[in-house]
C-alpha positions, -999 to +999 in steps of 0.1 A: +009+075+050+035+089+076+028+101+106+041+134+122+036+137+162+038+172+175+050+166+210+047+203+223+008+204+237+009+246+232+022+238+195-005+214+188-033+235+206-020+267+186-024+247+154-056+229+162-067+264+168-058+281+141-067+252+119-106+255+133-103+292+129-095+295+092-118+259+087-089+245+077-071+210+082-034+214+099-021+194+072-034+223+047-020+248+070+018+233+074+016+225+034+008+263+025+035+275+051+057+248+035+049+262+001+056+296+011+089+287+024+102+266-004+092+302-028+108+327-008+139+302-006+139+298-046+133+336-052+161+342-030+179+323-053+172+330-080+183+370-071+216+358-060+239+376-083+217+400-095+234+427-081+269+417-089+276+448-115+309+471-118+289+497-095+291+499-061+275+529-050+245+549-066+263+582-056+290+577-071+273+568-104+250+600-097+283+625-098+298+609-122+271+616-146+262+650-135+301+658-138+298+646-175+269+666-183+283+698-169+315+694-184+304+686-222+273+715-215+307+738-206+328+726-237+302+734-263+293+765-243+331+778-237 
């Protein structure tokens, strides 16, 4: 079993606290923040990359595909 010591008396009163508040144990509490920290790290992750394509800007993939439309609507048209 380790033991953690919270040396900061505000910190451990704010946890005590909050612990009695939700009728929760502080080891409950700092393993669901843990928890929550470890996901958003791996979902972080796990987007790295994702947006890595050719295209840099929206807009510019926006005209360019109007200006294509236009111009192969006014080459059957003309």
């Amino acid at each position: 079993m380790a033991v953690v010591q919270i040396r900061d008396e505000q910190l451990a009163q704010r946890l005590s606290e909050l612990a009695e508040r939700e009728n929760r144990t502080i080891d409950d509490l700092v393993r669901t923040w843990l928890d929550q920290y470890v996901h958003r790290e791996q979902s972080l992750a796990a987007m790295e990359g994702m947006f890595d394509d050719d295209v840099s800007d929206l807009s510019t993939s926006v005209r360019e595909t109007m200006s294509n439309f236009y111009q192969r609507r006014d080459d059957r048209s003309g």
